[in-house]
N, C-alpha and C positions, 0 to 999 in steps of 0.2 A: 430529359437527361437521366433521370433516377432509374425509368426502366427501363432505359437502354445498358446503365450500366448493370442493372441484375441481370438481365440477358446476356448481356457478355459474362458476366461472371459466372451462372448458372450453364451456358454452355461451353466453359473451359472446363469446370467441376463436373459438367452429365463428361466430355470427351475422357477426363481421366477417371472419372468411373467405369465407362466401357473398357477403357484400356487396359484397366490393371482388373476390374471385375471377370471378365471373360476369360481372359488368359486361366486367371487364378479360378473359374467354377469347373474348366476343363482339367485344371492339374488337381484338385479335389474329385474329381469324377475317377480319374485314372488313378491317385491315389487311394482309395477307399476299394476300387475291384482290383485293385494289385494285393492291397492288404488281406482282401477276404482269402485272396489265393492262395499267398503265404500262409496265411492260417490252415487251408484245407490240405497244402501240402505238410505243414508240419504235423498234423492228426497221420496222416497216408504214412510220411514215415516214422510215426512210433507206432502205427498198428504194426507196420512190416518186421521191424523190431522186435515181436511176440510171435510171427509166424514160423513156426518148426519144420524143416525138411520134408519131416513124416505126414504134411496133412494131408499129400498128395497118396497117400496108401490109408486116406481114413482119419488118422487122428484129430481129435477136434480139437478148434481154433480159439483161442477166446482172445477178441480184438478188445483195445482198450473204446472208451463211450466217443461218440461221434464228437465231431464240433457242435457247438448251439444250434437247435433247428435244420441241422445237415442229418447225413447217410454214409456213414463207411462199412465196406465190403469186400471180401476176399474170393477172386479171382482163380480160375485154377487155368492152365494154357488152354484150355476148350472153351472157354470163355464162360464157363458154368460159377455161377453163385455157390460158393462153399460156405461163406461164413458172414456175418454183419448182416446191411439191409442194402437194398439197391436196386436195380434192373437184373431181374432172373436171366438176361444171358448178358454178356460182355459187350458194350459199346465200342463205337470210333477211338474212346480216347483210352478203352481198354485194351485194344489190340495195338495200339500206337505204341503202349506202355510196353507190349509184350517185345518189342526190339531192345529193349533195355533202356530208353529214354524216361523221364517224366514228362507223360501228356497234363499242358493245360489245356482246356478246352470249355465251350460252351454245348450242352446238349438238352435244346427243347429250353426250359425256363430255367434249367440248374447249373451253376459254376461246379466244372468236377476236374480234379485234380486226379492223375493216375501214377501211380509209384510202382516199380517192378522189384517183384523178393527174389534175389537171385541166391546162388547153392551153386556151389563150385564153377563158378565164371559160367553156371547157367540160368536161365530162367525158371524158375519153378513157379511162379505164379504172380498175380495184381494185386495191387490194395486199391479202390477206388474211394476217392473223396468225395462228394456234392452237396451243395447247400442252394436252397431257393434263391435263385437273383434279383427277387422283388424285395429279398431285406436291406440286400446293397443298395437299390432303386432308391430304398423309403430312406436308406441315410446319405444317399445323393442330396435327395429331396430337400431333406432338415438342413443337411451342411448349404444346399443351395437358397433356401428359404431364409436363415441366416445371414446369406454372405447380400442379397438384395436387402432387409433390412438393414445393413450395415453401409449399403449404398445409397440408401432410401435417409438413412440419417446423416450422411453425410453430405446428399446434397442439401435436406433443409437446413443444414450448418453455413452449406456456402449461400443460399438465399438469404438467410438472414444476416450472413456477415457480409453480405455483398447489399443487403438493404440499408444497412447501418454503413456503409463506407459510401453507397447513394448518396443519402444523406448529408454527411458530411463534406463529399464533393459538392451537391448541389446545391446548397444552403448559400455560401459566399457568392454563386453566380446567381440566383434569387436574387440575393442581396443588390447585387450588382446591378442585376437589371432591372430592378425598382429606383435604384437612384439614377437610374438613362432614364425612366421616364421621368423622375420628377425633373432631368434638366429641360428634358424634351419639353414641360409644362411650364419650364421657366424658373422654375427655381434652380441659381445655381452656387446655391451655399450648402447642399449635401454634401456629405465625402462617405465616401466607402471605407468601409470595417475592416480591420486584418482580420484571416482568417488562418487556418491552420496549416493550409495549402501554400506552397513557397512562392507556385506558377503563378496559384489566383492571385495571391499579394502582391505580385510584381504587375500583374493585369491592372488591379486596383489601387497601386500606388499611381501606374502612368495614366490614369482615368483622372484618378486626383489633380494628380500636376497638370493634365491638361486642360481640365476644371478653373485649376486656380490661373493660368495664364490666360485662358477665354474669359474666365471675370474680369482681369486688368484691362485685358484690350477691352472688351465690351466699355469699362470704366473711364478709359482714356478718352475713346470715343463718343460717348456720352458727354463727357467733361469738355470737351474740345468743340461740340455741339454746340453745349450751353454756352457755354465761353464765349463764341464765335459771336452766336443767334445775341447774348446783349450787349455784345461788345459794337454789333453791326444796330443793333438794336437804338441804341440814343446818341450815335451821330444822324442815322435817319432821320428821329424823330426830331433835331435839332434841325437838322435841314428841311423838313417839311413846316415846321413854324418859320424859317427864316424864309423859305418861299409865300408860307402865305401872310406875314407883313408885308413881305414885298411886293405882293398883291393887291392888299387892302393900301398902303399909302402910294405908291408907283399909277401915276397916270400917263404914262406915256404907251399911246394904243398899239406903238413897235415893239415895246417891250412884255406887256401884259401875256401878247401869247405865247412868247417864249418862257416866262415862267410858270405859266401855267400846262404847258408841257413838260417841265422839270417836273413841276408837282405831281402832275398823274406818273410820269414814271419815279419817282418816288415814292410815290404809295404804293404802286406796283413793285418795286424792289421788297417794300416792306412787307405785304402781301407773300413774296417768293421766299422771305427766309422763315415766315410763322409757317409755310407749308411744308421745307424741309425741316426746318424745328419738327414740329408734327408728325413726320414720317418717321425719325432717329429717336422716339421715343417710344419704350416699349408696351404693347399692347395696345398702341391706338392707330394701329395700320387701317382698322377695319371704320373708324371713327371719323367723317371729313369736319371740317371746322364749320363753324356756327354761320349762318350768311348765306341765302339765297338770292338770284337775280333772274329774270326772265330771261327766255330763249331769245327773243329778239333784240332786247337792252343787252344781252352779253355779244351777240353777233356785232351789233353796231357798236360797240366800242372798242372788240376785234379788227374791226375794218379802219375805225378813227385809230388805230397803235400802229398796225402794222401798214395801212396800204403808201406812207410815205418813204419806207422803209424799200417797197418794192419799186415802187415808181423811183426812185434814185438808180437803182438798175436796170432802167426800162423796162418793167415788168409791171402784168393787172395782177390786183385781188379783187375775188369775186366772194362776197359772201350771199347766201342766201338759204331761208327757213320755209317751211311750209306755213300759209297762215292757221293752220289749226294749231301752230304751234307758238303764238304769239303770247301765250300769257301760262304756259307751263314754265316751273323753276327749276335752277337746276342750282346748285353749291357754284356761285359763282368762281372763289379765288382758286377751288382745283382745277374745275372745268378748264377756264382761262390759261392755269398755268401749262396743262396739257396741251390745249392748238394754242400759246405762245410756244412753244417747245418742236412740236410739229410742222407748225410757219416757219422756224428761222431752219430747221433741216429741212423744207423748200425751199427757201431762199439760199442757202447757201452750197445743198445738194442739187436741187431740183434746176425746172427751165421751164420755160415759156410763163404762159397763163396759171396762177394757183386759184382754186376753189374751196370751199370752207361752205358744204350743205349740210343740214340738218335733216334727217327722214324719223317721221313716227314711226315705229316698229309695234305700236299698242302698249305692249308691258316692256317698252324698253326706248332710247331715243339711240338713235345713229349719229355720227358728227364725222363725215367722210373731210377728209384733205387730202386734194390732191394736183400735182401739178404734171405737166408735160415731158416728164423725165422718165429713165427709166431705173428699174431697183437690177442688179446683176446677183447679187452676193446671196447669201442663204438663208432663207428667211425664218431657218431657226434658229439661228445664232445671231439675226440682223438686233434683237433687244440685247442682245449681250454687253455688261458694264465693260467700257476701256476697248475697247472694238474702235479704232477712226483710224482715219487717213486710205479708206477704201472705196470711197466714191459714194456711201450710201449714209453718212450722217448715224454712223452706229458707234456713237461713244456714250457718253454717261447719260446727254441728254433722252436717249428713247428711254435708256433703263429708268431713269427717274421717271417720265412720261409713264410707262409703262407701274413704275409702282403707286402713280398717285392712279392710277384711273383701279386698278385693284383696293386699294385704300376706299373708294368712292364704290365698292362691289360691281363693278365694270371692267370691260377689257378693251384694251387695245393690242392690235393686230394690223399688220399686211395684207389688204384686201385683193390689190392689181398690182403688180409688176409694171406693166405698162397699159396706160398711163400709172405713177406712181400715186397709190391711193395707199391712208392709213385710215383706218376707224376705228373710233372708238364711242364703244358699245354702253349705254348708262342705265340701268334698270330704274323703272320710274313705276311708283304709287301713286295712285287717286281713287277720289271714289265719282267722279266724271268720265265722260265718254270722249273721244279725242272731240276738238270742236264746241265743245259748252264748256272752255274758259279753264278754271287753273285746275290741277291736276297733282298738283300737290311736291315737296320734295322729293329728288331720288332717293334712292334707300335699295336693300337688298332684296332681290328675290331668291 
């Protein structure tokens, strides 16, 4: 910005330089050879002044001293040098003179002025004026030497006044956009400086305020989080102890597996709110929570959640892993909560047959879901938050889906349209080969 605004500045200052310079070295040029002329005519007419009727029969002349560095000389009608110094016969602006006019004129490198001495409403003879044009040239020269110095100083007047008002413009947006990046990094307890500018202060009072309103919400939402996450927090964990009393003294073998289905989905609940806890807190998007499980133990307990769920609406689940992947780990409770999230938008989007495969990728695992449906909608807005009631199961749940496998440095995506496939994608470290056993947590590549 600083040197765009010298540039602008420096070429308003060079346009009204030209503007008013040029005109003004042209009216100093035509002033200064007007001046010299005036001068050689008034020498012409005070020689004429001295010159006597009689010089035409002889008498001699005596002209008063030339102009500085000029030539003045007395004419007779034949165009003969009588008296002073000059060209020994009459020029163009001699004989010009001889009609009774003053010739100005240019002849060869001399300005000469030509004055007629007249004697009874006749001519009797010229006074010729001249002076060298190269002395008018040399104080062309100076006066134009001069008037570009004075150009020359006038623009490093507007450079510098136009670097220091730089400055001072630019300094507040500086400002300004050093505290955009610190919110961009998260901090957003800076405020922007008034500055001397009215425009920037009003840029950087609504930066403020919009500061200060994005802290509240951010604040509310946080609060409402936390809030939420213990307040769901120790009825759970209340109900998960009254389940498993119920467990440990309850012998009746009808009711055992029905509390012991309460209890896994109650641990599952409780599981689903420490993952959005997790997610709504800042900085640890990139962090999954503590807790591995094998690719095979998390399929098979996949199938034990959901395949009663499908079978209630005539429907198969099919899980199934490659065996080289039977003892690789993966963050059990995100993993889970993404194909739980993925299952129930096939079940409740989808049709026919759902599937739930695992493929090695080497440096990465695959987790394809997919059922006999088909997706119509646009599959770049199909993760869009608050999106439902379109046939394609695109309300909060993908978005969440969508941000815990990011969280976990993985991606989920719209692999097929038809059949309707989602995968998601989970980069995985080891220092084993696929096939010789475990392979270590995902983590980021």
């Amino acid at each position: 910005m600083r040197q765009r605004v010298v540039r602008v500045a420096l070429t308003a200052a060079l346009v009204a330089v030209v503007l008013l310079a040029v005109p003004l070295a042209l009216a100093i040029r035509s002033s200064l050879y007007a001046d010299q002329r005036d001068t050689l005519e008034r020498s012409a007419l005070a020689a004429a002044v001295h010159v006597s009727p009689d010089f035409v029969t002889g008498d001699p002349v005596e002209l008063p001293a030339p102009p500085s560095g000029g030539r003045l000389g007395l004419y007779d009608p034949r165009l003969r040098l009588r008296a002073g110094s000059g060209p020994r016969s009459g020029d163009t602006p001699v004989r010009q003179s001889l009609g009774g006019e003053v010739a100005r004129s240019r002849a060869g490198q001399d300005l000469v002025v030509a004055v007629p001495v007249s004697h009874a409403e006749k001519v009797i003879g010229v006074v010729r004026a001249s002076s060298p044009a190269v002395a008018v040239r040399n104080r062309v020269a100076a006066a134009w030497t001069l008037l570009l110095g004075v150009a020359a100083l006038a623009l490093t007047v507007a450079v510098l006044v136009a670097r220091r008002q730089a400055r001072a413009l630019a300094a507040p947006l500086e400002d300004l956009s050093r505290h955009c990046r610190a919110v961009t990094e998260g901090d957003l307890n800076v405020r922007a400086a008034p500055s001397s500018v009215a425009e920037i202060d009003q840029v950087a009072r609504t930066h403020n305020e919009m500061l200060h309103s994005l802290s509240e919400l951010l604040r509310r939402e946080r609060d409402f989080t936390a809030n939420a996450s213990h307040q769901l927090r120790t009825p759970l964990t209340g109900l998960q102890l009254a389940l498993e009393a119920g467990l440990a003294q309850d012998d009746d073998a009808r009711l055992r597996p029905v509390l012991a289905e309460a209890l896994a989905t109650t641990e599952r609940l409780h599981h689903t709110v420490e993952e959005v806890l997790r997610l709504s807190r800042s900085g640890e998007m990139a962090r999954p929570t503590a807790g591995t499980i094998a690719v095979r133990q998390l399929l098979w307990e996949t199938e034990e959640r959901w395949h009663g769920l499908f079978a209630q609406d005539g429907r198969r689940l099919e899980c199934a892993g490659q065996e080289t992947l039977a003892d690789v780990r993966v963050p059990g409770a995100s993993v889970s909560e993404v194909l739980g999230i993925l299952l129930d938008n096939a079940r409740v989007h989808g049709r026919g047959t759902v599937r739930v495969a695992v493929r090695d990728l080497e440096d990465a695992l695959a987790f394809d879901v997919s059922d006999e449906g088909v997706v119509t909608g646009e599959p770049s807005r199909l993760f869009d938050r608050g999106r439902t009631g379109d046939g394609e199961g695109t309300g909060i749940g993908l978005a969440l889906a969508r941000e815990l496998a990011v969280s976990l440095g993985g991606r989920l995506s719209l692999t097929n349209r038809h059949p309707a496939t989602f995968t998601l994608l989970l980069p995985v470290e080891g220092d084993e080969t696929p096939g010789q056993g475990h392979r270590g947590e995902t983590g980021r590549v």
